[in-house]
PABAZA-651790 format. One record per residue: residue in one letter; x negated, y negated, z negated of N, C-alpha, C in turn. Coordinates in pm, whole numbers, padded with zeros to 5 digits, always signed. Each point is the difference from the previous one (the first is absolute). Example, Ala and Ser with C-alpha at 12.3 -4.5 7.8 and 13.67 -1.06 7.14 Angstrom:
# PABAZA-651790
a-01319+00569-00780+00089-00119+00000-00090-00120+00000/s+00035-00105+00072-00082-00119-00006+00077-00109-00073/
***
This chain:
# PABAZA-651790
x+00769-04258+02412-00058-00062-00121+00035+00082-00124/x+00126+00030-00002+00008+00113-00115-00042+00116-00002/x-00009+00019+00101-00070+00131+00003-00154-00032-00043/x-00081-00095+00052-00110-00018-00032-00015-00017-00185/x+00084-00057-00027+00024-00017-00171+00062+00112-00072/x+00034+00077+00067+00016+00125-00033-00138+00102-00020/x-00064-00003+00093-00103+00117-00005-00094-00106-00107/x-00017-00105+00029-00139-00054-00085+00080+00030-00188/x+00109-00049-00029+00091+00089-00104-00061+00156-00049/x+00000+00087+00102-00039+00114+00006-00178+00025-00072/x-00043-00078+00067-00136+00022-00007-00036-00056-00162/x+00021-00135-00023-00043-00040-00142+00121+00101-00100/x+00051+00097+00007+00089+00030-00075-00154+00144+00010/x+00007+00037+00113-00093+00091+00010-00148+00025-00091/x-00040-00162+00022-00158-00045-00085+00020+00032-00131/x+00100-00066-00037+00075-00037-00173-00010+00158-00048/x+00051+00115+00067+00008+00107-00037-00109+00115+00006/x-00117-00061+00085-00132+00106+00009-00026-00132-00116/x-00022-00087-00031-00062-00080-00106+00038+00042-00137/x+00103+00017-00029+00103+00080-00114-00069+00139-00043/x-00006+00060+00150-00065+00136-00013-00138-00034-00062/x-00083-00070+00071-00153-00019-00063+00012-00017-00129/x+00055-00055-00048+00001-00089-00137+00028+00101-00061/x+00093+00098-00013+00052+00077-00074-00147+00116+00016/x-00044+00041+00099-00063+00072-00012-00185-00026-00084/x-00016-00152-00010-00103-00049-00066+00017-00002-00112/x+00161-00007-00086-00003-00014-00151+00048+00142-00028/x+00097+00099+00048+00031+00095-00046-00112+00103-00042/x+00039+00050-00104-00112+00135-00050+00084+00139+00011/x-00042+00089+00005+00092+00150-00018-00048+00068-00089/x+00081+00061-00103-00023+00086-00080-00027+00118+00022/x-00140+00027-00011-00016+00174-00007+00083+00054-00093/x+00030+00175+00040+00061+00101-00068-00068+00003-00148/x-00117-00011-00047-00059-00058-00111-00022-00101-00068/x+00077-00087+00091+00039-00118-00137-00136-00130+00066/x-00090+00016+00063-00117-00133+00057+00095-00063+00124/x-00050-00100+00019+00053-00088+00086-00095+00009+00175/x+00034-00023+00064-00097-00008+00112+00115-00140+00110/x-00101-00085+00058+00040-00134+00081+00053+00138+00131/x+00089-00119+00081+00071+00089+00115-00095-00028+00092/x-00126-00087-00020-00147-00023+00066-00065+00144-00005/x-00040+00029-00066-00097+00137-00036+00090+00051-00005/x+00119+00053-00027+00042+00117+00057-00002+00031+00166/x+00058-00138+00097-00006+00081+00108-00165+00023+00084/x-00063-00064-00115-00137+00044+00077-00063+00157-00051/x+00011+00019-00135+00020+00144-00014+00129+00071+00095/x+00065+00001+00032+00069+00073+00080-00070-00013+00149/x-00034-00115+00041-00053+00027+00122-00136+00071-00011/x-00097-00003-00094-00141+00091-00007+00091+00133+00000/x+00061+00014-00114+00065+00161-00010+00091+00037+00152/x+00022-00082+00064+00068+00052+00140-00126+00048+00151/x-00101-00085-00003-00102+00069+00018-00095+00077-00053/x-00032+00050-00122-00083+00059-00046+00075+00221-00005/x+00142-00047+00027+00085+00123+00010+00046+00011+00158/x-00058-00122+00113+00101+00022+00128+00150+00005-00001/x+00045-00085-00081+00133-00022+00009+00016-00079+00133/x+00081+00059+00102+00065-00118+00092+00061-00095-00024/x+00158+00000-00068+00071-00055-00026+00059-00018-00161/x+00055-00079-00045+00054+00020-00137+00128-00089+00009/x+00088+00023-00095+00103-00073-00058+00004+00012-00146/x-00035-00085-00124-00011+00046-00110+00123-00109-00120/x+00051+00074-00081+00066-00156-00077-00052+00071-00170/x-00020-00080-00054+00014+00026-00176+00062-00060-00091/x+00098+00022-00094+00091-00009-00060-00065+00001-00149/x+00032-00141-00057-00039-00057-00131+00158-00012-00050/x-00014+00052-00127+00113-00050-00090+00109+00002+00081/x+00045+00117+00049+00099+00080+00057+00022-00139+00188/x-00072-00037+00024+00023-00083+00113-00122+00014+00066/x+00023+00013+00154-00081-00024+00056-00076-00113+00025/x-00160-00044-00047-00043-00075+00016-00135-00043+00152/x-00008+00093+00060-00098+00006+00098+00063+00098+00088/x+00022-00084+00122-00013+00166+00107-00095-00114+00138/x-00071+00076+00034-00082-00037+00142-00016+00152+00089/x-00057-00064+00089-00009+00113+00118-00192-00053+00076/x-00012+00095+00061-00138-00003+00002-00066+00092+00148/x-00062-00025+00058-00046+00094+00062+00079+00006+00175/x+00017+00100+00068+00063-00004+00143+00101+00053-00017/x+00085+00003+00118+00130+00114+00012-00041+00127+00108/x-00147-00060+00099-00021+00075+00110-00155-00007-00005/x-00090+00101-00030-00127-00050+00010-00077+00000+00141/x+00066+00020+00108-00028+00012+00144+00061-00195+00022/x+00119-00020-00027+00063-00124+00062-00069-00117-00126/x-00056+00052-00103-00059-00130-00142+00130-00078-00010/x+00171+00063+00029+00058-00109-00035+00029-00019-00182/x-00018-00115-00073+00024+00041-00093+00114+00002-00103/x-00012+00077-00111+00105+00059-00044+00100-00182-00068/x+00114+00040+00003+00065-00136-00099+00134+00082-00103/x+00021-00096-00034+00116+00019-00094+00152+00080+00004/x-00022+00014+00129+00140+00110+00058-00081+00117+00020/x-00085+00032+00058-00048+00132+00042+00047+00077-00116/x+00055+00094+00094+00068+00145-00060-00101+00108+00002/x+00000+00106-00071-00072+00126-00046+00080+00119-00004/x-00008+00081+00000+00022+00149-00071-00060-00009-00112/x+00112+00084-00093-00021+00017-00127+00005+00109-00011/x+00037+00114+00062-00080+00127-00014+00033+00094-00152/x-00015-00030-00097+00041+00108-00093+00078-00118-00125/x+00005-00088+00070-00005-00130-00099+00154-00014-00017/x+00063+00102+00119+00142+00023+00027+00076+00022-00145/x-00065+00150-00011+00041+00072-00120+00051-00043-00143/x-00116-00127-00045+00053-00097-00149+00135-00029+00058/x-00007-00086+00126+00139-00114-00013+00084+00079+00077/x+00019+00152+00103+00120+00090-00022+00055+00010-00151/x-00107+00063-00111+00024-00004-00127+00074-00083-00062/x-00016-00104+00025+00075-00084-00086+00149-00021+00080/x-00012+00067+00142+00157-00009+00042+00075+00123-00024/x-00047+00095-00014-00028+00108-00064+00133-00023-00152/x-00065-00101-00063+00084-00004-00105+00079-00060-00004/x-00009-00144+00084+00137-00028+00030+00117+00071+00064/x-00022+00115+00085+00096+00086+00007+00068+00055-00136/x-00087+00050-00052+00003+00039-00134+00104-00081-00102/x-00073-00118+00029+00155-00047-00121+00140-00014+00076/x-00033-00014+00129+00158-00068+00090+00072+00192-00051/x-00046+00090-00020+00098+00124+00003-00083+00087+00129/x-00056-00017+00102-00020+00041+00132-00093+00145+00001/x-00064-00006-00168-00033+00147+00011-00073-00033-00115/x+00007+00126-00101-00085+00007-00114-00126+00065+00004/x-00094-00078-00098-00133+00035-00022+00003+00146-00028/x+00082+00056-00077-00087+00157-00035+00161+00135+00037/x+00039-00054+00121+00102+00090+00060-00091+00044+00121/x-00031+00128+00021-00017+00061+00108-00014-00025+00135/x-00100-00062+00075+00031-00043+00130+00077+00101+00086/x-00018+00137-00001+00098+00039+00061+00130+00014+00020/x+00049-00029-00136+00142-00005+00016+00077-00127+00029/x-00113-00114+00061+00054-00101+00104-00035+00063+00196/x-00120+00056-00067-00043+00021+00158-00094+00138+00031/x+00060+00097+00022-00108+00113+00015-00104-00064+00114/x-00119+00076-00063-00101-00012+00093-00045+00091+00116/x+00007-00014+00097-00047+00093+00103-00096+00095+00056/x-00114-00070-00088-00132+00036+00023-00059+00090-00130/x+00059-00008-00104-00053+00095-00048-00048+00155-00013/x-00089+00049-00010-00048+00161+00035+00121+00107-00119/x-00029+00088+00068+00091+00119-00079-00075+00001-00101/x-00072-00004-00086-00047+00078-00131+00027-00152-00076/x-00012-00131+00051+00023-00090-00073+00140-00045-00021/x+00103+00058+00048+00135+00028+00000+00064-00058-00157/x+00004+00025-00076+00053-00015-00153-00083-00098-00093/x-00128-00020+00065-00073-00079-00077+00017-00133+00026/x+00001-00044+00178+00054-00098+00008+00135-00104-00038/x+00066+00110-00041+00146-00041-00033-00018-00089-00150/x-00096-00016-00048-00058-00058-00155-00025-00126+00040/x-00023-00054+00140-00086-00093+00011+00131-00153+00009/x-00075-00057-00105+00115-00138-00011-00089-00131+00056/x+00111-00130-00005-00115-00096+00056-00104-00029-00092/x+00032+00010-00134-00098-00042-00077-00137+00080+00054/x+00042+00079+00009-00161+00117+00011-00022-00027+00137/x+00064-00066+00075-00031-00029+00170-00136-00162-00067/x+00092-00096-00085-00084-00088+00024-00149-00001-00119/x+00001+00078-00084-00111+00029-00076-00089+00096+00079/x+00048+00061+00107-00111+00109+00097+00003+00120-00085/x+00118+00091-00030+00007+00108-00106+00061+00097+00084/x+00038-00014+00111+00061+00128+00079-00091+00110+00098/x-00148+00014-00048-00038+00079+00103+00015+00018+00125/x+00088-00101+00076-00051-00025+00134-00096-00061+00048/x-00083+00042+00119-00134-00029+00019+00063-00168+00045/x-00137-00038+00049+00045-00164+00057+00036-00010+00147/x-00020+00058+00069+00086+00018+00103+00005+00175+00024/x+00111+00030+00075-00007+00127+00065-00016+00014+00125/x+00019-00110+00071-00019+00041+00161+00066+00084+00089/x+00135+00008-00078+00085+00082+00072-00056+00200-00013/x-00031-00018-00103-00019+00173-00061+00112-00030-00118/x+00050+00133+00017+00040+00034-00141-00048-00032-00148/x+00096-00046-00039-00113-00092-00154+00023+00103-00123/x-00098+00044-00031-00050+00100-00110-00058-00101-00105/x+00081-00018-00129-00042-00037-00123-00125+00059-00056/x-00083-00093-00035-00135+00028-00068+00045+00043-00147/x+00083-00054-00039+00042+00036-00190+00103-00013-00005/x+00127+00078-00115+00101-00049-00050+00020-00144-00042/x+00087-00038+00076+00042-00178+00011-00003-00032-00140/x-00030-00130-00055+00008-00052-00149-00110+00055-00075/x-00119+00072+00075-00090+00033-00141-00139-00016+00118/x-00032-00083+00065-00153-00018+00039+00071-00141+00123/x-00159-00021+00025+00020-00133+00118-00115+00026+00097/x+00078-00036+00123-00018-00004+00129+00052-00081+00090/x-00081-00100+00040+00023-00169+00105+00062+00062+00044/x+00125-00045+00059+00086+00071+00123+00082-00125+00093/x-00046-00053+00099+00099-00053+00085+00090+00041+00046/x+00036+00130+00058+00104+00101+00035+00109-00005-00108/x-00035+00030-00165+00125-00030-00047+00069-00100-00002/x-00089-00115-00005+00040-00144+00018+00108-00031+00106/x-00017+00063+00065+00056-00021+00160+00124+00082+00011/x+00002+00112-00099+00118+00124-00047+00105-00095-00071/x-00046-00074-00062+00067-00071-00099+00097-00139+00071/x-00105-00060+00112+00046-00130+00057+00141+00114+00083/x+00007+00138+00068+00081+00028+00037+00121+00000-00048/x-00028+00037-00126+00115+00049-00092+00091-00112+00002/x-00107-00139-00023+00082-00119-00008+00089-00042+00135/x-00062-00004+00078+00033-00017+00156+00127+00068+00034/x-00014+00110-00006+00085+00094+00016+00165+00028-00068/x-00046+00015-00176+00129-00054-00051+00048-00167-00016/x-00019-00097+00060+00050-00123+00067+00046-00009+00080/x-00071+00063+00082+00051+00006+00173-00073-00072+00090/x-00127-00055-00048-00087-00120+00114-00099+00118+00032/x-00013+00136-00054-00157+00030+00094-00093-00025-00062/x-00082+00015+00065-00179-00050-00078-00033-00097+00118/x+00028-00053+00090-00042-00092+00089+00056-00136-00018/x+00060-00098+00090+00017-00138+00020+00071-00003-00173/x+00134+00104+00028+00081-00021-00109-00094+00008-00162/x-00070+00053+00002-00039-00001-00142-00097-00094-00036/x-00046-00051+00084-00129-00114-00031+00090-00131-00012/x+00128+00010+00066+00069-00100-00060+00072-00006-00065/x+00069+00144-00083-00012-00029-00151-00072-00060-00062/x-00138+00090-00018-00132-00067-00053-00023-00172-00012/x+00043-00039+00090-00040-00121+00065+00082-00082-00118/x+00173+00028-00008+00091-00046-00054-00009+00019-00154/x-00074+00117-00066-00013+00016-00121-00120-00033-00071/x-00107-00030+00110-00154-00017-00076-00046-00142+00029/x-00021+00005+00159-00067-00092+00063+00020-00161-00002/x+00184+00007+00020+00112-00120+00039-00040-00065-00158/x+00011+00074-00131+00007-00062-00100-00092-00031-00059/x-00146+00079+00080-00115-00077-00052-00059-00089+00081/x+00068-00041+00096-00025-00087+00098-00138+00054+00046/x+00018+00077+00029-00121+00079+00107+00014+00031+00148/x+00011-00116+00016+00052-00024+00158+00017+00089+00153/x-00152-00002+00000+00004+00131+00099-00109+00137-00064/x+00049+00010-00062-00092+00160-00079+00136+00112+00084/x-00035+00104+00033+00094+00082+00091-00081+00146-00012/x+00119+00093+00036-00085+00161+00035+00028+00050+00128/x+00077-00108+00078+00005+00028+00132-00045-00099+00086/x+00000-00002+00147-00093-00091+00117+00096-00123+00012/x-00037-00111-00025+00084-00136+00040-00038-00058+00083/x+00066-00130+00074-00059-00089+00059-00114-00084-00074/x+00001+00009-00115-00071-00121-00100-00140+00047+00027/x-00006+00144-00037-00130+00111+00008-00038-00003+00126/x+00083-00007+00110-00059+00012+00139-00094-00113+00038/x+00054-00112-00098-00101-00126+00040-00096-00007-00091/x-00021+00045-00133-00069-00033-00081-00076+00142-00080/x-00015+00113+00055-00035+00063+00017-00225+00036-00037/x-00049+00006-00067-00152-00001+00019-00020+00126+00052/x-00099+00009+00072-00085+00164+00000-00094+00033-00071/x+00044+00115-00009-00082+00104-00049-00137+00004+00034/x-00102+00072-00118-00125+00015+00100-00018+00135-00013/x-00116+00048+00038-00072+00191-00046-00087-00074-00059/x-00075+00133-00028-00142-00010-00093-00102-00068+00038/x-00017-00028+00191-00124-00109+00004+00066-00112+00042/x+00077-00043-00044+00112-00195-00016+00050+00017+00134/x+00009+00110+00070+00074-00052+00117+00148+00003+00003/x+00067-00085+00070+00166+00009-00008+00069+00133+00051/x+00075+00004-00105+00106+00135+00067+00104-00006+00068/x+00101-00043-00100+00128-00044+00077+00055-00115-00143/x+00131-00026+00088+00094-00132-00072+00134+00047+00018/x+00071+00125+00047+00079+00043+00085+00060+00121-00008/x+00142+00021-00071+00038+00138+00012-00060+00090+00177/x-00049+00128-00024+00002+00058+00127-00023+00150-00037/x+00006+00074+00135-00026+00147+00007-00107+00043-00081/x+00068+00101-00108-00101+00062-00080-00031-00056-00119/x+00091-00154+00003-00016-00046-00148+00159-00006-00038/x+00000-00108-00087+00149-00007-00079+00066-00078+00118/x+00088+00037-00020+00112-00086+00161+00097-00098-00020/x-00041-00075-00164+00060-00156+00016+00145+00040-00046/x+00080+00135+00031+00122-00036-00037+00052+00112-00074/x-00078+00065-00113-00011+00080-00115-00009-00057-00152/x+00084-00020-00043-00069+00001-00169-00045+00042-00007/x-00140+00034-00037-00068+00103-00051-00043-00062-00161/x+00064+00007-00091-00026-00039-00142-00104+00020-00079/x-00095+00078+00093-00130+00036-00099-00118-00050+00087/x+00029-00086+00142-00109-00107+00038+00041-00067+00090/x+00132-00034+00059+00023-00089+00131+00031-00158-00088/x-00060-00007-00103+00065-00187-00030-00125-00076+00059/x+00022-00134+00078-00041-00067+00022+00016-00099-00095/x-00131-00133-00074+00023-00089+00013-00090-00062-00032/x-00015-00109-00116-00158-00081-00006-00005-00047-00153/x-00132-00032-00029-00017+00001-00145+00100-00097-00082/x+00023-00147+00087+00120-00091-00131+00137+00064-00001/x+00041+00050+00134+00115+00092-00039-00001+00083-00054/x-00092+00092-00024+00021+00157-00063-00038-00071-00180/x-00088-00088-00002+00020-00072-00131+00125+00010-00082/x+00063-00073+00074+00151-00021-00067+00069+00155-00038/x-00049+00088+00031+00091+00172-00045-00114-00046-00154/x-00124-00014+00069-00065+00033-00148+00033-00101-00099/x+00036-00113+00028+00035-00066-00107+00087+00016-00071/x+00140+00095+00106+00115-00025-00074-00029+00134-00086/x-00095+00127+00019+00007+00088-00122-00058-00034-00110/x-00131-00135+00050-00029-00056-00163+00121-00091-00037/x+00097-00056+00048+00090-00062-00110+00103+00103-00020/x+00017+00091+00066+00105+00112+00038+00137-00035-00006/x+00008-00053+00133+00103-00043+00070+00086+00053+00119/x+00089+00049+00018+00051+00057+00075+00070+00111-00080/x-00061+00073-00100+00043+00097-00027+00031+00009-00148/x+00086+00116-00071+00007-00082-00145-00100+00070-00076/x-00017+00007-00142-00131+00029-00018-00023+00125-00042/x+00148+00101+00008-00051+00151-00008-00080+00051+00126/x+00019-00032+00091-00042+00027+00186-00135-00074-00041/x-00029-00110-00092-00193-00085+00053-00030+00115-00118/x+00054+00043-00100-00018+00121-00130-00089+00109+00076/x+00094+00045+00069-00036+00138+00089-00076-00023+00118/x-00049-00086+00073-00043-00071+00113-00200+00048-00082/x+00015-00091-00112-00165-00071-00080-00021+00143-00044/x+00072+00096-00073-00017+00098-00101-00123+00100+00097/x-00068+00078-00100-00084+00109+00050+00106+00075+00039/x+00040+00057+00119+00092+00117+00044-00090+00123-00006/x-00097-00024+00094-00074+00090+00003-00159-00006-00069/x-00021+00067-00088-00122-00013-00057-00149+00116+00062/x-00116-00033+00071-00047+00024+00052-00108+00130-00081/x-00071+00097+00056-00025+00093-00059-00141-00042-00001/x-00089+00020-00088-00155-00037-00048-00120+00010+00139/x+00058+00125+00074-00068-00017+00131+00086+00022+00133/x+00112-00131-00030+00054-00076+00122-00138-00093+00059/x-00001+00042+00147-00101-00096+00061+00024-00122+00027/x+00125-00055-00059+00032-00105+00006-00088-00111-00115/x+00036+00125-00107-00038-00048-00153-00130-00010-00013/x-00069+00103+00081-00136+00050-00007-00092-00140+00096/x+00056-00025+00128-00063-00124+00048+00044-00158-00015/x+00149-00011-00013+00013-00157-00079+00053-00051-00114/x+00014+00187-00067+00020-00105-00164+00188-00019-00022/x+00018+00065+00152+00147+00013+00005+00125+00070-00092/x+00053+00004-00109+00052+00062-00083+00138+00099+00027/x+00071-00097+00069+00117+00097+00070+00080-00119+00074/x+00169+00049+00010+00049-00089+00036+00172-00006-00019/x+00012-00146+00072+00157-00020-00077+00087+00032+00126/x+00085-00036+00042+00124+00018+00073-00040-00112+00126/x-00128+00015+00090-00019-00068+00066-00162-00065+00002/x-00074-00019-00102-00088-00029-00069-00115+00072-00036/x-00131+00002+00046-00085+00082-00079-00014-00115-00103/x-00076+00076-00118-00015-00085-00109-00150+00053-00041/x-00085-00119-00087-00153+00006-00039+00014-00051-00153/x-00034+00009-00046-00038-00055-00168-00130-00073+00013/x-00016-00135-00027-00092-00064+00023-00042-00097-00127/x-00090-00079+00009-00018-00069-00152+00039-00123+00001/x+00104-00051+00123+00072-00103+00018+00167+00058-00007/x+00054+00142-00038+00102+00043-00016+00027+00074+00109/x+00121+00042+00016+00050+00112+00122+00019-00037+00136/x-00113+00013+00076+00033-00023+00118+00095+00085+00092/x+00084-00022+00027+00117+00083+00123-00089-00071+00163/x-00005+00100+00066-00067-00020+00146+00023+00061+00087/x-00034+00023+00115+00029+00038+00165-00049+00008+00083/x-00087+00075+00112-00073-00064+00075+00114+00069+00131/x-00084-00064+00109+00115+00114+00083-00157-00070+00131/x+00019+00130+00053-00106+00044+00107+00057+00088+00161/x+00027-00100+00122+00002+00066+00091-00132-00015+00040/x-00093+00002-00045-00154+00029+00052-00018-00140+00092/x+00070-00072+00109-00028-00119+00051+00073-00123-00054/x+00073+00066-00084+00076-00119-00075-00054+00023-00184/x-00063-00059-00051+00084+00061-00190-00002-00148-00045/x+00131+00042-00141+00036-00085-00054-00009+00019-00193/x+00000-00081-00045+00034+00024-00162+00040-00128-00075/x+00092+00047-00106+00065-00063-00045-00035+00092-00171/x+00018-00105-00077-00019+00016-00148+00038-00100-00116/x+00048+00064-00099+00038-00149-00097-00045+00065-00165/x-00006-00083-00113-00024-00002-00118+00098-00028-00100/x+00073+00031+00002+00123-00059-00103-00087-00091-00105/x-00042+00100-00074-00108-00114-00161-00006-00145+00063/x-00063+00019+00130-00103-00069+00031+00082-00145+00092/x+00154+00036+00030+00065-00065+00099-00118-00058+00153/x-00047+00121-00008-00083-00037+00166+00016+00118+00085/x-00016-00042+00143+00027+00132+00100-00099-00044+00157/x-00030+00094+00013-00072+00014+00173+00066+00033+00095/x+00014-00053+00086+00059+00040+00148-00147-00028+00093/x-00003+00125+00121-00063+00012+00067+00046+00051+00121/x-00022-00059+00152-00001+00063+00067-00110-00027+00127/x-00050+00128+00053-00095+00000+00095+00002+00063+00094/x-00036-00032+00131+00042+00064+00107-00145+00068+00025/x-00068+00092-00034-00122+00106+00004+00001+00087-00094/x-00096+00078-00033-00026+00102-00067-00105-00025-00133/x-00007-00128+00003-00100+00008-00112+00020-00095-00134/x+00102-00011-00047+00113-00023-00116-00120+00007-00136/x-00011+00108+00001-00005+00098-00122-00152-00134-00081/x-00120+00013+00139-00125-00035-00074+00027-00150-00032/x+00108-00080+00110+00046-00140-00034+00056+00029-00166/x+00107+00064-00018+00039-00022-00192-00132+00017-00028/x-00049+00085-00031-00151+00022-00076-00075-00159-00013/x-00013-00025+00133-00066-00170-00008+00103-00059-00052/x+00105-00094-00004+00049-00052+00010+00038-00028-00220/x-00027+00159-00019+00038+00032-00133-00072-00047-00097/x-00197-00043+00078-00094-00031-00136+00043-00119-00027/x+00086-00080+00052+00079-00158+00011+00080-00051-00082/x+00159+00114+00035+00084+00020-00027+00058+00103-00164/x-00131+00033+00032+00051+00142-00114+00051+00082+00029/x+00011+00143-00045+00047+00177+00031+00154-00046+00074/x-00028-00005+00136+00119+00000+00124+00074+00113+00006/x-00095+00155+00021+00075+00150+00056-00089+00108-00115/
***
């Protein structure tokens, strides 16, 4: 009998709370990045036209009003072979989306003492791979110029000798490879490595305090269950699954192995719009133009992109400075973006390749997203 009064307990506690949900979702409105209102009605029906009209499989999306997250839903499958569909745990790859929130751990090293912004990465950690003629030039390269993309290392090397495109500190070039130069340095002078041990630093300095539960850069049990796949270019599934020939689950790789999902990765973005975590010379140097982009950067030339901060590309927009991110393993991409002026931010994540034409839709709604 108690047991029977137990589960029926369960269930009206259950009703009460999808009823809560309805309700909230019939009166709440969300603020566009421009200041109009839109019902959480018509938004998710614009998101669902814009999820087919671009072939989005899957989505996880949250948006952040007045420095809080006010909307996150999920949409779409986890498997477009199995139609199971996506919910509120499904995990993602975030893919380049790594790089902001290394950044911001980045500086929390930074203030604990663990290594300074404009001291020499080599003289924590020579690098191995560098070519003979780039010998002396590399020795310039600090983290700052690792996380603004100022060191002329290409974005990956692939195990060639890495030959600098320019003297470090005076041009920009995306580079995951330095990124990954840099997570060593850290790894290394600690003593955890770039594997288990350093993601749980990470974990202890970023994640734990933004209560970002399971966001990770290495393979967990959490991920093994909750895991989405990937698709290719005609929606079919790829994988869900470290394996041969891809990333192997038990690498930091700081410039694309973070997993996680749009209300968690929210919370990094919220805490740089209240800028929390860090004190405010580190959010100073984090927001600032580090790198200012040259008139025919193709960055600048196709989105209006201006340069970037210590983690951050940045746009000048007529709603104020957008700081943004996208990150692209081609079956996974993700993006994340916020407005200071504006106290609003986007989180996105999608398990396909077709991201890019979803912001575009999603934006005549919302207002200038990327």
């Amino acid at each position: 009998m108690e047991f029977l009064k137990s589960i029926i307990k369960n269930i009206i506690v259950a009703i009460l709370a999808i009823t809560t949900l309805t309700a909230c979702a019939q009166t709440k409105n969300i603020r566009t990045v421009d200041g109009k209102t839109i019902s959480v009605a018509k938004l998710n029906t614009v998101i669902e036209k814009a999820m087919k009209d671009s072939k989005l499989t899957g989505l996880s999306v949250a948006i952040i009003n007045k420095k809080q997250m006010v909307y996150h839903q999920v949409f779409g499958v986890t498997n477009s072979d199995t139609k199971t569909p996506m919910n509120k745990q499904s995990m993602f790859e975030g893919a380049s989306l790594s790089k902001p929130i290394f950044a911001y751990f980045v500086m929390k090293m930074v203030e604990k003492g663990t290594i300074e912004l404009d001291k020499p990465l080599h003289e924590y950690l020579p690098h191995p791979g560098i070519s003979h003629e780039s010998q002396e030039d590399y020795k310039l390269i600090t983290a700052r110029m690792v996380l603004a993309h100022q060191t002329g290392f290409p974005n990956h090397a692939n195990n060639q000798p890495i030959k600098l495109a320019f003297k470090p500190g005076t041009d920009f070039m995306y580079s995951g490879e330095a990124y990954q130069y840099l997570a060593a340095v850290i790894g290394i002078k600690l003593g955890v490595g770039f594997k288990e041990g350093l993601n749980q630093l990470f974990q202890e300095e970023v994640t734990q305090p933004l209560n970002m539960t399971h966001t990770t850069f290495v393979w967990d049990d959490y991920l093994e269950s909750n895991k989405v796949f990937g698709h290719d270019n005609e929606g079919q599934p790829t994988q869900n699954k470290p394996g041969e020939g891809r990333w192997s689950g038990k690498t930091f790789n700081a410039f694309s192995s973070v997993h996680s999902e749009a209300s968690e990765f929210s919370k990094f973005i919220i805490a740089m719009l209240n800028e929390e975590g860090l004190n405010e010379k580190s959010f100073v140097e984090m927001l600032k133009e580090q790198t200012q982009f040259k008139d025919d950067n193709p960055m600048k030339l196709e989105t209006g992109q201006t340069g970037w901060g210590l983690g951050f590309a940045q746009k000048r927009t007529k709603n104020g400075k957008m700081h943004l991110h996208t990150g692209n393993n081609h079956d996974f991409q993700a993006y994340a973006m916020f407005v200071p002026e504006q106290e609003y931010g986007l989180v996105l994540f999608t398990n396909c390749g077709n991201m890019l034409p979803f912001i575009k839709e999603i934006s005549k709604t919302l207002g200038e997203q990327f």
